[in-house]
C-alpha positions as CSV (number, residue, x, y, z in Angstrom):
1,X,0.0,0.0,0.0
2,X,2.4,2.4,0.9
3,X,4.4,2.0,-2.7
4,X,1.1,2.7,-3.9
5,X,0.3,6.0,-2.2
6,X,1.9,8.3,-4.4
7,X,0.3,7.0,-7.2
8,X,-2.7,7.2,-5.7
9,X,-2.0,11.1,-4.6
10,X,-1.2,12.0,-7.6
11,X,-3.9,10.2,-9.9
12,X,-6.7,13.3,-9.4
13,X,-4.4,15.9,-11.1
14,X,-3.2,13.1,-14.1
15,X,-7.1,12.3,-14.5
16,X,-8.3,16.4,-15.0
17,X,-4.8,17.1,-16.4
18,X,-5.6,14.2,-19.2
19,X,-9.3,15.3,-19.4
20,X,-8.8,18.7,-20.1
21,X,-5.8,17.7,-22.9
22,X,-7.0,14.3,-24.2
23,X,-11.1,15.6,-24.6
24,X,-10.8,18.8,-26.4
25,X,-7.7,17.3,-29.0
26,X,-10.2,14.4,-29.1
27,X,-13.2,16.6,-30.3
28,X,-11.1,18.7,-32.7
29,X,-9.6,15.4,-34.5
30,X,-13.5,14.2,-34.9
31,X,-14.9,17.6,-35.9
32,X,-11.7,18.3,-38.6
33,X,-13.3,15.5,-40.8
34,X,-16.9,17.2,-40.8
35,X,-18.4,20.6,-42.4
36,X,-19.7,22.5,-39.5
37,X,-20.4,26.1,-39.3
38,X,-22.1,27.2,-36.5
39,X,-24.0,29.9,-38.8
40,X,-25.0,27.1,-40.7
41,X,-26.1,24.5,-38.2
42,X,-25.7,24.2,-34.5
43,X,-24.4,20.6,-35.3
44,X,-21.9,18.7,-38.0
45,X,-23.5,18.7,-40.9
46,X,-22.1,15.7,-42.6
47,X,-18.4,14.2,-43.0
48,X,-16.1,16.3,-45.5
49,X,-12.9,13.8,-45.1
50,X,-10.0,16.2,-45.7
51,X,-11.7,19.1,-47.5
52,X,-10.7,21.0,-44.0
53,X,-7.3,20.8,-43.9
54,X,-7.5,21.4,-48.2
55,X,-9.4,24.4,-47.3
56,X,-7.2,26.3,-44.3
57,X,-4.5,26.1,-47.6
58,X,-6.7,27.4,-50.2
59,X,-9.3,29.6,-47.8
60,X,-6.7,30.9,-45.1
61,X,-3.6,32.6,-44.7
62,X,-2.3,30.0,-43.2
63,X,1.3,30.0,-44.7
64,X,1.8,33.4,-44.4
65,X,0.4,33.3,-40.5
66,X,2.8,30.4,-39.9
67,X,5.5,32.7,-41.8
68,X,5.0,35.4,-39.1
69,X,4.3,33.1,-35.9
70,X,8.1,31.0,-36.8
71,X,9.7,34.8,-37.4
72,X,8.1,36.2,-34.2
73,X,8.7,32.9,-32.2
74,X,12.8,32.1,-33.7
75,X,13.6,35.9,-33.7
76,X,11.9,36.6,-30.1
77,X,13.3,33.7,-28.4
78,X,16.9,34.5,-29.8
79,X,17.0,38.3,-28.9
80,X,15.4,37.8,-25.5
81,X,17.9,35.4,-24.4
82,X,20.6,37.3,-25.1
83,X,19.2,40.4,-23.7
84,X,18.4,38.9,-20.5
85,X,22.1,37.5,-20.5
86,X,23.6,40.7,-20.6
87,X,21.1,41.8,-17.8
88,X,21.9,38.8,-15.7
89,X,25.7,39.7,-16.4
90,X,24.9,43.0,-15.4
91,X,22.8,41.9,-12.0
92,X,25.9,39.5,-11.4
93,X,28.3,41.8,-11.4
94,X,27.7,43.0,-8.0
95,X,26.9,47.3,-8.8
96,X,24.9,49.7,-6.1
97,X,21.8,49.5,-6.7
98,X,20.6,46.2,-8.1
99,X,18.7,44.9,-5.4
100,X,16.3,47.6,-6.6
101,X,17.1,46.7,-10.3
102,X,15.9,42.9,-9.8
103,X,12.7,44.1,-8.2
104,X,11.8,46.7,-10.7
105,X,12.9,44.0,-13.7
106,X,10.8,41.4,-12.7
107,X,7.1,44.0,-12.7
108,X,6.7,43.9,-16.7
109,X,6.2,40.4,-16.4
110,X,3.3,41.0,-14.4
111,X,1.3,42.8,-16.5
112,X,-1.1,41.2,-18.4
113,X,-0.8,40.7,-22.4
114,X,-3.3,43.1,-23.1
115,X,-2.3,45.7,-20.8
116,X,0.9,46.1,-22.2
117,X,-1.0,45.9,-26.2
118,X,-3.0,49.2,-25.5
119,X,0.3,50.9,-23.5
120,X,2.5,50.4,-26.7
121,X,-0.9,51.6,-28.9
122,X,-0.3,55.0,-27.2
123,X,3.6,54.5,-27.5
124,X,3.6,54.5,-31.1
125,X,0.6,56.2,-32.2
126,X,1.8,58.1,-35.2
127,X,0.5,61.6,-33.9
128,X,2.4,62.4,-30.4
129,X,4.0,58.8,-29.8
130,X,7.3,58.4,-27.7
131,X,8.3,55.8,-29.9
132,X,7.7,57.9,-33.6
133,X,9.3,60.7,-32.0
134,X,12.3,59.4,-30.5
135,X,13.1,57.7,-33.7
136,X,12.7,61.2,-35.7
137,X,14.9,62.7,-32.8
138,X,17.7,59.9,-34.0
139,X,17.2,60.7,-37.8
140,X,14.9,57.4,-38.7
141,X,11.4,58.2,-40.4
142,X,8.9,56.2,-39.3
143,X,6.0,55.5,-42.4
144,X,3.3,57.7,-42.9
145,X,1.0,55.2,-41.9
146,X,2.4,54.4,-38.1
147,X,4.7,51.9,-36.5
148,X,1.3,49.5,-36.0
149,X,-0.5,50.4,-39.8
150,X,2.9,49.9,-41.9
151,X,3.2,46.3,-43.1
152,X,7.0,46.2,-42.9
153,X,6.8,47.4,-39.3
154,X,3.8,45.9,-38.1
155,X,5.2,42.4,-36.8
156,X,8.7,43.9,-35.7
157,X,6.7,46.6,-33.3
158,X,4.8,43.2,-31.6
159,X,7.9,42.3,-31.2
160,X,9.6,44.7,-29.5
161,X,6.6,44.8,-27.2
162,X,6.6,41.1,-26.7
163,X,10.4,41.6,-26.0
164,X,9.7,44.5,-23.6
165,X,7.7,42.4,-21.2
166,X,9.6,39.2,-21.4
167,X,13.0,40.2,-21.5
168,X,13.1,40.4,-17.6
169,X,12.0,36.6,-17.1
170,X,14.9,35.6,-18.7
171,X,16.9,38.1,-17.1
172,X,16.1,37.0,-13.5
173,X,15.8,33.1,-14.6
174,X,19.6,33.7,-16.0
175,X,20.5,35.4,-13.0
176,X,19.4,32.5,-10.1
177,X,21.8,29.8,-12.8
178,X,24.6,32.0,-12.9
179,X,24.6,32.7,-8.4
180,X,24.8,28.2,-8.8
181,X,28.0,28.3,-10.9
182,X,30.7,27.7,-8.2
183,X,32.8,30.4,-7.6
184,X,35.5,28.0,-7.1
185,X,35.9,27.6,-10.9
186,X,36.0,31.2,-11.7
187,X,38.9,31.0,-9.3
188,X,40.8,28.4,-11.0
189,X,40.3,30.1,-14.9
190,X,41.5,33.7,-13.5
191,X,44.4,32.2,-12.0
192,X,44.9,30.1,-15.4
193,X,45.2,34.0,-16.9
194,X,41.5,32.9,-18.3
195,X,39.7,36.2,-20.1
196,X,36.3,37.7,-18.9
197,X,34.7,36.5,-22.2
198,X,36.7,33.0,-22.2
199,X,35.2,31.9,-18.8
200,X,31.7,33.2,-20.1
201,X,32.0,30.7,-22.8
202,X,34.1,27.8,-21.3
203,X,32.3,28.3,-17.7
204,X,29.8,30.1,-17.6
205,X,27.7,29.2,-20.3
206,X,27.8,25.5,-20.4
207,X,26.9,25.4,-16.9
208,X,23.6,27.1,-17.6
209,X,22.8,25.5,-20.7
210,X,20.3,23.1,-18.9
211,X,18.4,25.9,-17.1
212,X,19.6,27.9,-20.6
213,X,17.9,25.0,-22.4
214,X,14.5,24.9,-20.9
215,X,14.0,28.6,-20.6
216,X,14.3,28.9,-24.3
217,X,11.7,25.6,-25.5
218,X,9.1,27.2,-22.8
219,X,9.7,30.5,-23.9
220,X,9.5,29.8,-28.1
221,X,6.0,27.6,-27.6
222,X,4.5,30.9,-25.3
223,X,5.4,32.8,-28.8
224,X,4.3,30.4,-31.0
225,X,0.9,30.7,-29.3
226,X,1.1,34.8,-29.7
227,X,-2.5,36.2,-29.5
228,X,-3.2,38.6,-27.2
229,X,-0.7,41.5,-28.4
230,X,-1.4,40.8,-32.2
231,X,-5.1,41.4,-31.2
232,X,-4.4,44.2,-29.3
233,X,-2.0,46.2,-31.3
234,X,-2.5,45.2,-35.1
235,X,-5.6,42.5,-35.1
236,X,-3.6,40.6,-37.4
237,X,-2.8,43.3,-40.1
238,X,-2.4,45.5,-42.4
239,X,-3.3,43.1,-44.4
240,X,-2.0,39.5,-42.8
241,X,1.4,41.2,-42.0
242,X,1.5,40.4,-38.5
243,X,-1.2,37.0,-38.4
244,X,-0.1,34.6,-36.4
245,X,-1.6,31.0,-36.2
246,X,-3.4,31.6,-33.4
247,X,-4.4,35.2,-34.2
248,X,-5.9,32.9,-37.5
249,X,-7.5,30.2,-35.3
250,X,-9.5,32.9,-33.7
251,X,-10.6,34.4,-36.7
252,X,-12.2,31.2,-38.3
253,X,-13.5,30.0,-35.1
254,X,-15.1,33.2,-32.9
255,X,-15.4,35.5,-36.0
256,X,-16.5,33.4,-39.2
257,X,-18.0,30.2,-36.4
258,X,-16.1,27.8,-39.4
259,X,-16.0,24.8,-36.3
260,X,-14.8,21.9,-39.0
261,X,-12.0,24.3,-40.6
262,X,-10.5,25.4,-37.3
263,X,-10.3,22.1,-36.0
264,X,-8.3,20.9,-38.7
265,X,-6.0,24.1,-38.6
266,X,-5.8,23.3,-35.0
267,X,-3.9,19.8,-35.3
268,X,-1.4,21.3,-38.2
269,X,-0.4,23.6,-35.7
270,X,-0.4,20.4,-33.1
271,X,2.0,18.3,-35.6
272,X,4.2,21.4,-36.2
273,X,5.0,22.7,-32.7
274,X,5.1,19.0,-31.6
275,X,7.8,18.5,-35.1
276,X,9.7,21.7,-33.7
277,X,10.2,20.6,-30.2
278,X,10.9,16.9,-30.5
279,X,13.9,18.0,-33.1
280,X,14.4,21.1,-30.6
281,X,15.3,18.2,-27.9
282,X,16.8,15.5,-30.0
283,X,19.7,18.2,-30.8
284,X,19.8,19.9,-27.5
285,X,19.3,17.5,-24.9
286,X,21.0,14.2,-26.3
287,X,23.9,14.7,-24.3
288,X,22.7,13.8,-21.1
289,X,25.4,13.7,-19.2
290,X,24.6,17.4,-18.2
C-alpha cells in the first residue's frame, strides 16, 4: 500500500490534467473530418474527409500566418535570451543599486498581455508617440501610416513589445543559474590567466545551458501561441502582415463560427509545434550527461 500512495496522490491531477488535454484534442480530431459552421447549423453537418485541412491552404492565410508566428517565435526567443544574459551579467556583477534593479525587472512580467497591447498603442501612435518621435529625434522616419499600420513594421513593433515584457524573465531566470555556478571555478580560470569573455564561454555558459535549455523551448512555444498583443495592437494586419496561427484560429472560429475548418487548422499547428520541439530536444538535450 504504501508503494502505492503516491500514485494514488497524484492520480486526481493526471485524471483532470488528461481530461482537459486528451477531450478537447479528441473533439477537434472528430470535428476536422466534418463541415460545421455554427452559422449554418448548431451541429456537423455531414463528414467532408479532408476538405478541411484542403481548405485552411486554399481559404486561409495560413502559410503566411505560420510565416509570421516561426519569425516572431525564432527571432523573439533568440534576442530575448541574449538580452536577459547581458542583464543577468549585469545583476551578477555586483553594482549599487541592483537589489532595486531585480525588483523593478521582474514588474513587466506582471502585466497582463493586453495591458501592455493598449500601452505600446499609445507609445507608437503616429500623432504624439514616444516611440515615432524618439526615432525622428535619431534621424529614422517612421511610415506615414504608423509603427502598427505599416506592413513592414507591423510584426517587428509586436515584437519589441513582446520583447519589452519578457526580456526580464529571462533576465532574473539567467540570473538564479549563474549565483549556482561555483565560484571556485571562476577562481581556478582567473588564475589560469583565463579572459572575462573566455570563462563566459568555457564556464559560464555551459553550466547554464540546462536551465539555458528549458527557458528557451518554454519561452518559443509561449510565442508560438502569440495572440493577445497581435489582437491588441494590429488585429492581425495590415493586411495578414503580423497574423499569427493563433491570431488565424480565432478568426475562423469566434469571427467566421467555421468549427470543422478550425479544427483541422488546430492539429497542423499540433504536428508542427510538436515537429519543432521533438527536433528542438533531439539536438539539444542528447547529451545527457549534463
Amino acid at each position: 500500500m504504501r508503494k502505492r500512495l503516491p500514485y494514488l496522490l497524484i492520480a486526481p491531477s493526471v485524471v483532470v490534467l488528461l481530461s482537459l488535454v486528451l477531450y478537447p484534442m479528441g473533439f477537434a480530431l472528430i470535428n476536422s473530418f466534418y463541415f460545421w459552421n455554427l452559422q449554418t447549423s448548431p451541429t456537423p453537418l455531414f463528414f467532408s474527409g479532408w476538405d478541411n485541412y484542403r481548405m485552411v491552404f486554399q481559404t486561409t492565410p495560413f502559410v503566411e500566418a505560420l510565416t509570421n508566428t516561426l519569425l516572431l517565435s525564432f527571432v523573439g526567443t533568440f534576442v530575448q535570451f541574449w538580452l536577459g544574459m547581458a542583464i543577468a551579467l549585469l545583476l551578477n556583477s555586483h553594482l549599487r543599486g541592483m537589489t532595486v534593479t531585480r525588483a523593478i525587472l521582474i514588474m513587466p512580467t506582471t502585466v497582463a498581455p493586453v495591458v501592455v497591447g493598449f500601452l505600446f498603442r499609445y507609445l507608437m501612435e503616429p500623432q504624439g508617440g514616444v516611440l515615432p518621435w524618439l526615432l525622428t529625434g535619431i534621424g529614422l522616419t517612421p511610415p506615414p501610416q504608423g509603427l502598427l499600420g505599416s506592413a513592414s513594421t507591423a510584426l517587428l513593433s509586436i515584437g519589441i513589445a513582446d520583447t519589452w515584457q519578457w526580456t526580464p524573465f529571462f533576465a532574473i531566470v539567467l540570473y538564479a543559474g549563474l549565483i549556482a555556478v561555483p565560484e571556485e571555478l571562476k577562481d581556478a580560470a582567473r588564475v589560469d590567466g583565463a579572459s572575462g569573455l573566455a570563462m563566459f564561454w568555457r564556464i559560464t555558459l555551459p553550466l547554464l545551458r540546462p536551465v539555458a535549455a528549458f527557458l528557451v523551448m518554454i519561452r518559443f512555444m509561449q510565442l508560438f501561441n502569440s495572440f493577445d498583443l497581435v489582437f491588441v495592437l494590429t488585429g492581425g494586419g495590415p493586411g495578414t502582415a503580423s497574423r499569427t496561427l493563433s491570431f488565424n484560429l480565432y478568426r475562423e472560429g469566434l469571427v467566421n463560427y467555421n468549427i470543422g475548418l478550425t479544427a483541422a487548422m488546430t492539429w497542423l499547428v499540433v504536428i508542427i509545434v510538436t515537429i519543432i520541439i521533438n527536433l528542438y530536444i533531439f539536438f539539444i538535450f542528447r547529451k545527457r550527461e549534463w
